[in-house]
N, C-alpha and C positions, 0 to 999 in steps of 0.2 A: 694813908695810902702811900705807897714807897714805891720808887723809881727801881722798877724792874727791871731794864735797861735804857741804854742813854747812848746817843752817838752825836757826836759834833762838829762841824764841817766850817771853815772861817774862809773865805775865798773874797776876796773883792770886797770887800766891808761885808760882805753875807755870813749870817749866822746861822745854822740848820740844826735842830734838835729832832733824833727820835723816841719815841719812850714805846715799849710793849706795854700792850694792856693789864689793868689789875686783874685778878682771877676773876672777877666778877665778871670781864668782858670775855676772858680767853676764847671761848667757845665762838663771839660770834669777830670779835676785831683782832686783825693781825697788825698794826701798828696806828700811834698817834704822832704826828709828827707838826714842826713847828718852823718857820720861815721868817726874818727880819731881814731885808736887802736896803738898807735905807740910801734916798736918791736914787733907785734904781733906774735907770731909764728906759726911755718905752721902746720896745724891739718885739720883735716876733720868734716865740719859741715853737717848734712842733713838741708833742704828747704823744709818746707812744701807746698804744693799747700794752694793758698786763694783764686785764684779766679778772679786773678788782671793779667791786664798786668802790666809789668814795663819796665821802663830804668835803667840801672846799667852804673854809671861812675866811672873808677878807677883812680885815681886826683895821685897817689902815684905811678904807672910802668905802663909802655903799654901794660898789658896787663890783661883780666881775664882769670880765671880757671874753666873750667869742670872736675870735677872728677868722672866720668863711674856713673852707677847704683849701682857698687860695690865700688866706693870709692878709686879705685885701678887705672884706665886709668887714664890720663892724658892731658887736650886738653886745648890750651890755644886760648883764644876768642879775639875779638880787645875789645878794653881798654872801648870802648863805645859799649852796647847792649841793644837789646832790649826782655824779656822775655816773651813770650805767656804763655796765658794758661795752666796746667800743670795736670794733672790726677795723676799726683804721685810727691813724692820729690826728687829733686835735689840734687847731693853732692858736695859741695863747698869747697873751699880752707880759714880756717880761716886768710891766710894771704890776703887774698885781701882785706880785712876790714880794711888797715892802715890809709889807707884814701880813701872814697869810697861815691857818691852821687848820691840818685835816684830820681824819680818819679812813685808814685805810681799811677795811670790811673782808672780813675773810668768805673767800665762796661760802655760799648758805649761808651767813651770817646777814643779809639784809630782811631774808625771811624772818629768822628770827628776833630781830630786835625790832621790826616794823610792822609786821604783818601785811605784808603788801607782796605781792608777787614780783619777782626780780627781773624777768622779761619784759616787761609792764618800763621798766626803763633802759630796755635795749639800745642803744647809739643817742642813748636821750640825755638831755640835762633838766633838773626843774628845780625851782625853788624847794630848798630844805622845810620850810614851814608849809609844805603842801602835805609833806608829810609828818613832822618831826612839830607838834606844837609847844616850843619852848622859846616864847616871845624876848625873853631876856638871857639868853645867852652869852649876846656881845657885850651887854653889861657887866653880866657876869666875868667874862674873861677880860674885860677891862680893866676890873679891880685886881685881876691878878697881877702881882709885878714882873716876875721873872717868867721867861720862855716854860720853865719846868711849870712851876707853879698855875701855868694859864692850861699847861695841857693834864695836871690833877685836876683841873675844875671842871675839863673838858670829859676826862675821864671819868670823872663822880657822878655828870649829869648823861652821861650816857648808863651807866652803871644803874643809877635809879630807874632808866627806862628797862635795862634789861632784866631785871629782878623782877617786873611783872610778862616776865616770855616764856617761849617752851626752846628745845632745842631744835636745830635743824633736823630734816627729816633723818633718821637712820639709814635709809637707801640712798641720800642724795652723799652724806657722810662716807659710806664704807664707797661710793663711785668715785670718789675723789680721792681716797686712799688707793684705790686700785689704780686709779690713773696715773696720778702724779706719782707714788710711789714704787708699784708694782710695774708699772709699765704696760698694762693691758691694754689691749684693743675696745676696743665702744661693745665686740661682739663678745668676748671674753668677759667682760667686765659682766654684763647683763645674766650670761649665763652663772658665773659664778654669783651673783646675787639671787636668780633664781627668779628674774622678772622678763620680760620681754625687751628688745631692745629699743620699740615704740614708745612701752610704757617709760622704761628707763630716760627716752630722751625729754620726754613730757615734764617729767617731775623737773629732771637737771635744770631743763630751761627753766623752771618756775621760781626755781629757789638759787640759781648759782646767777642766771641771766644772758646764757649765753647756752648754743646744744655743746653735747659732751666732745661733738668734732672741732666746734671751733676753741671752744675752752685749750682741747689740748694743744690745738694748734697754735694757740695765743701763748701756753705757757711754754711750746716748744721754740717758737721766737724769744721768748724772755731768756731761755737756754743762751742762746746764740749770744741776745746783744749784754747779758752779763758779762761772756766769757770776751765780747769784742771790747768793752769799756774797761776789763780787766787789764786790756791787752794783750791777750795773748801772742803767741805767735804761732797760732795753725794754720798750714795748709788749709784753703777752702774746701777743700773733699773731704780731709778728713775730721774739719771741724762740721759738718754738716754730717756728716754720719755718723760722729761723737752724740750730736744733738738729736738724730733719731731721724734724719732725713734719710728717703731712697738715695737721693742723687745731688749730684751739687746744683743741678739745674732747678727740683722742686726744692730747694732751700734757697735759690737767688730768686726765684718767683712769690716765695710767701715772705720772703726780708721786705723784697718792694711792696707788695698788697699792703703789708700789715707799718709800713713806714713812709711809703713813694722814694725811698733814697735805695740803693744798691750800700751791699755792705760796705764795699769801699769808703764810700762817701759819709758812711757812720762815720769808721774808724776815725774818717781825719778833721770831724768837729766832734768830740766827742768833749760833753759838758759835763758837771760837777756830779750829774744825777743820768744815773743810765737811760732812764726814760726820755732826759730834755734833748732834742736837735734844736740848735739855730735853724731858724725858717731861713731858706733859700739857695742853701747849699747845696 
C-alpha cells in the first residue's frame, strides 16, 4: 500500500501526518491522519463542527476527554471513538494530542463502511467498538514504528472492513455533488434528482448525518474559517458574500452558533489546525 499523500506539520515538539486513503477506501474516507505532541500539557481546545464523521484513537492512555460546553465538566470516553456530526464545537483536552490517530469519513461514507445509520450519531460520541468490532487495533498500531507506517495498518484494517460493503446511496452521492459543487439550493438539488425534497432530506440525514440545510451550512462556515486561518485580508461583507452569505449579519450569526467566538476573535488565536480555538478566548 503506498502513501498517496502526506503532509507534515512540526510546531512545538508536535508532529502531524496526513495520508489519503488507499483506493480501497476512496469512496467512503476522506483522510487518515496522525498526531505525536509529546509533554503536551493539559489545556482546553474548542472543535469546531466540519461536517465529518470521525474516528479518534488515543495510541498514548486509555482514555479520551470530553470537556462540558463550558470547558469546565469532565468526562472521560474509551480510548477508541467515534464523532457524529456536530451543530456546534466540542471542548477538548490539549493533552490527549500526545499521540492520537484518526479517520476522517467522507459524507456517506459511515453508511457505507458500517452499516448503521449516520443520524443515529447526531451531536453524539460512542465508543468505537460499539460499532467497529476490531479488539486489537491498538495492538496492532502499536507494532507500527513510524507515524506512516501506524496509519498503513490503520488503513489496511479499515480496507478489510470495506471490501465487504456496498457504496453510498446514488441519491445521497449526486445531493452532495450538487451542493458542494454545483451550488444548488436543497429545492434545486431535489428537483434536479427527480425526488421530493422530504424524501431527499430523509435519506441525506441517514447516510451523511446531518439535513442537507445544516450540512451546507456547516460546509459554508468551513468556507469562511479556511479562508480566515489562511489569513486573508477581506473586507467582512465581502468575505461573507464570497462565502455564499445574504448579508454580513447572517454570516456573523452562523460564525458565533456554529463556533460561540465572532470572527474577530478567530482570527487573533488562530492555531496550527483550522478547526482548533484555544478555549476562552
Amino acid at each position: 500500500m503506498m502513501v498517496v499523500a502526506c503532509s507534515f506539520v512540526a510546531a512545538q515538539a508536535m508532529v502531524y501526518f496526513e495520508k489519503a486513503p488507499s483506493p480501497a477506501l476512496r469512496f467512503w474516507v476522506h483522510s487518515l491522519w496522525y498526531c505525536h505532541a509529546p509533554n503536551m500539557p493539559s489545556g482546553r481546545e474548542r472543535v469546531l463542527p466540519s461536517g465529518y464523521i470521525q474516528i479518534i484513537l488515543n495510541l498514548s492512555r486509555e482514555y479520551l476527554t470530553d470537556c462540558g460546553k463550558d470547558g469546565t465538566a469532565y468526562e472521560k470516553y474509551s480510548r477508541g471513538i467515534l464523532v457524529g456530526v456536530r451543530d456546534r464545537y466540542q471542548v477538548v483536552d490539549r493533552a490527549d494530542m500526545e499521540e492520537t490517530a484518526g479517520v476522517v469519513i467522507r459524507p456517506g461514507g459511515f453508511t457505507g463502511l458500517f452499516r448503521e445509520r449516520a443520524d443515529l450519531l447526531y451531536q453524539k460520541v460512542i465508543a468505537l467498538d460499539d460499532i467497529w468490532n476490531e479488539p486489537r487495533i491498538f495492538e496492532y498500531l502499536a507494532k507500527a514504528r513510524t507515524p506512516i507506517q501506524k496509519l498503513m495498518c490503520l488503513d489496511k484494517l479499515l480496507a478489510g472492513l470495506a471490501g465487504k460493503k456496498s457504496r453510498q446511496s446514488e441519491i445521497t452521492d449526486h445531493a452532495l455533488y450538487l451542493l458542494r459543487v454545483k451550488h444548488l439550493s436543497i429545492a434545486e438539488c431535489a428537483r434536479s434528482i427527480g425526488v421530493s425534497e422530504r424524501w431527499l432530506s430523509q435519506i441525506f440525514r441517514e447516510q451523511v448525518g446531518a439535513s442537507p440545510k445544516l450540512w451546507t451550512r456547516i460546509r459554508r462556515f468551513q468556507t469562511v474559517t479556511r479562508a480566515l486561518h489562511a489569513g486573508l485580508d477581506i473586507p467582512w461583507v465581502e468575505l461573507a458574500l464570497d462565502c455564499g452569505y445574504y448579508d454580513q449579519s447572517h454570516f456573523a450569526n452562523d460564525f458565533r452558533a456554529f463556533s460561540g467566538l465572532d470572527a474577530s476573535a478567530y482570527s487573533k488565536h488562530l492555531n496550527q489546525w483550522q478547526n482548533h480555538v484555544t478555549f476562552g478566548c
